[in-house]
N, C-alpha and C positions, 0 to 999 in steps of 0.2 A: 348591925355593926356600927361603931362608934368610931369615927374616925374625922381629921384635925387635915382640912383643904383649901388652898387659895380659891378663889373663885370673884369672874369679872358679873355686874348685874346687867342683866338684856332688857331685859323685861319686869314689871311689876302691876297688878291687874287686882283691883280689889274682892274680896271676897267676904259674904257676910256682913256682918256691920260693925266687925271691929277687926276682919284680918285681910290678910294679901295673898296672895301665890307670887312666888316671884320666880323667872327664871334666871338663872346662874349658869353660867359658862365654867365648870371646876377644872382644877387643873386635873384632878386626880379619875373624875369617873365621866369628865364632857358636859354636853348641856343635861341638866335637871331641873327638874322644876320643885320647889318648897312652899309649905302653908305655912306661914307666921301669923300667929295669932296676938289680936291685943296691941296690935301697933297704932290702931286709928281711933285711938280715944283720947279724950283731951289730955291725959298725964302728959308732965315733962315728962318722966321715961319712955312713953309711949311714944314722945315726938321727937327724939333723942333718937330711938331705933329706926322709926321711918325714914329717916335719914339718912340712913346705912345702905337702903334698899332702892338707892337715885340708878337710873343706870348710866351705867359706863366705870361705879363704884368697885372700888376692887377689895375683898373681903379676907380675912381668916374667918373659915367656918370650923364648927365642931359639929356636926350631923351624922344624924341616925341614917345609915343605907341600907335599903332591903331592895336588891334587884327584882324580885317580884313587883313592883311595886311604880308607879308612876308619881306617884308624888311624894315625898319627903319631907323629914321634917331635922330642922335648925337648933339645934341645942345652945349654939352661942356664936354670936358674930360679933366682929370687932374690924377697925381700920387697918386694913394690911400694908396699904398707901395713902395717907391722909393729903389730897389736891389742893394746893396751892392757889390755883387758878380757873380751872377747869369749869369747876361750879358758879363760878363767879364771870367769868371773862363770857362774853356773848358769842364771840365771834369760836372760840376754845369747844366752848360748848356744842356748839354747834357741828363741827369739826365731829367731835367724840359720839354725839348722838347718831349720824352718819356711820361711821364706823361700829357704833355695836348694833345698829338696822341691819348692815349690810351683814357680820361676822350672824347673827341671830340669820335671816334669812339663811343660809348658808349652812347651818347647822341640823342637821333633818335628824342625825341618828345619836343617842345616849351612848358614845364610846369616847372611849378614852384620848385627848389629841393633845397628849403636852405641849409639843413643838408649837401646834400651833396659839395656844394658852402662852407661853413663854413671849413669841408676838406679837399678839395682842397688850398684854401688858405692858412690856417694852416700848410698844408706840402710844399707848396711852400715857405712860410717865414719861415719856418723850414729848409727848405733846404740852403735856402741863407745863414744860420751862422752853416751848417752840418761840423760837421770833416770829416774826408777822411773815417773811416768806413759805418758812418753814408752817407752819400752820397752814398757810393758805394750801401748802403743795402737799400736807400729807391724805387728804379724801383718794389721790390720785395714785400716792405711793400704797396704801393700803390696798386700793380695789384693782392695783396690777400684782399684787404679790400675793393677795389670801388665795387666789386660783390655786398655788400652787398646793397648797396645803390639802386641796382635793381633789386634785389629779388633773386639771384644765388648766394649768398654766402655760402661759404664750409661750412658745418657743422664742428664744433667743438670736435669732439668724439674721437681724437685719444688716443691709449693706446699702451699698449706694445702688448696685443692681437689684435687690430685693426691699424694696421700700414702700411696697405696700402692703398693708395691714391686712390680712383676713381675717374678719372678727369670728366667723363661723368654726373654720378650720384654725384659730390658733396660731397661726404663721404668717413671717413675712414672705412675700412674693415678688415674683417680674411684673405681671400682668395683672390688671386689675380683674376681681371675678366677674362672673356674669349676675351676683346676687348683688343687693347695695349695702348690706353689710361689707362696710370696709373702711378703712383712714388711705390717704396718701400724704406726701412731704409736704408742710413738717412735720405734720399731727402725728402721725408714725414714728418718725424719729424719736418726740417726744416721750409717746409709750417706750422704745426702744430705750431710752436713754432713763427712765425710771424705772426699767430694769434691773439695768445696772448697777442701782444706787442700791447701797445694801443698810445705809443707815440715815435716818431724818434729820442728822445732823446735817447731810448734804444736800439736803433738799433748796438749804438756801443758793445754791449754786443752778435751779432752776430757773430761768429766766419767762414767765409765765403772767399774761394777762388775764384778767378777770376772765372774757370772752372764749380765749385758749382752754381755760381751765372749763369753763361749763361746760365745751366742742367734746372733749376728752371725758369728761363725768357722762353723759350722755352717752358716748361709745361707749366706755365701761360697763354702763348699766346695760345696752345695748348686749355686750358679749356674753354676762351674766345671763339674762333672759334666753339667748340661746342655748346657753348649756345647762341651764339649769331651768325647766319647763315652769315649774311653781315658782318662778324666782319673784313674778311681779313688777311691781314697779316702787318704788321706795319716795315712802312720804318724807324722809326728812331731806332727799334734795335740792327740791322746788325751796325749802328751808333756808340749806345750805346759801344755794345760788344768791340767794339775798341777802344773805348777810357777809359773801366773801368778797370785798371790795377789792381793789387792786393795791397787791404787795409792795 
């Protein structure tokens, strides 16, 4: 079947001596993975395509799909969102490589998740015209909101009586648990309060140091790992952390 789908790049992994497999996050069928062949040769066409296939790159594709089938193949790509800064800005980059580790970890099964595609987009092209707080705060907004999208998201209940964080169980509480997965005040607040925040535009209204931000990346990966057993541990943090100075 021949069919015309957005699609974010996760991943790209050489193959051969002149092709790639990439995977692609589509809006239409989920993560997939494709062989493009003839990109890694000296042509300018050649180095033109490869281009295409950076990840965090958001795509129209025209691909051949045969559910049988594990790997696919690309009939035509082209710039769906052509990044402004993204590729360019160190600190941007950084930010976006972050977020398509963590959305790729996270993605185990080839089905269909618009919603969640529609989000990831949205904070990617959010992110390309972010200000510096804004950018520094979205690693944080991202990795308390993509839970939701597969059925682990924090509950919403904090209070001044319930203010601590259980990273295990998803909630906030009275008492702190017996396990040491956990945040208390302010750190919890903080998750609480990026909750709430429904768009990155608001992020700049986070008041967030360098230190805060790592305390909190660390839990997040923290809560990840326990709900998600393969989740690992994510190389481009230790990344991140070095390069997110104070907003």
């Amino acid at each position: 079947m021949l069919t015309v789908t957005k699609g974010i790049v996760l991943r790209t992994v050489k193959y051969g001596e002149t092709s790639v497999i990439v995977s692609i996050f589509t809006e239409i069928y989920g993560a997939q993975s494709y062989i493009v062949n003839g990109v890694r040769s000296n042509s300018k066409s050649a180095q033109g395509k490869s281009a295409l296939y950076q990840p965090g790159s958001i795509l129209e594709l025209t691909v051949y799909h045969n559910d049988g089938k594990n790997l696919q193949r690309i009939r035509e790509a082209r710039w769906s969102y052509l990044y402004q800064n993204i590729f360019f800005d160190v600190r941007k980059n950084a930010v976006a490589l972050f977020f398509v580790e963590l959305l790729q970890k996270c993605l185990r099964q080839p089905e269909p998740l618009p919603d969640l595609f529609y989000f990831a987009e949205d904070l990617l092209m959010a992110l390309d015209h972010a200000g510096d707080m804004e950018t520094a705060n979205l690693p944080l907004f991202a990795a308390t909101h993509l839970p939701g999208f597969f059925g682990m998201r924090i509950d919403d209940n904090y209070s001044v009586k319930k203010s601590v964080l259980d990273l295990r169980d998803g909630v906030f509480t009275e008492e702190i648990p017996l396990h040491p997965h956990y945040l208390t005040d302010p750190n919890s607040g903080y998750i609480a309060e990026l909750l709430r925040t429904q768009q990155p535009s608001e992020l700049s209204e986070l008041l967030l140091n360098r230190e805060q931000r790592q305390l909190l990346l660390r839990a997040c990966q923290d809560f990840y790992v326990l709900h998600l057993p393969e989740f690992g541990t994510m190389r481009s943090l230790q990344v991140l952390q070095a390069i997110l100075n104070d907003a």
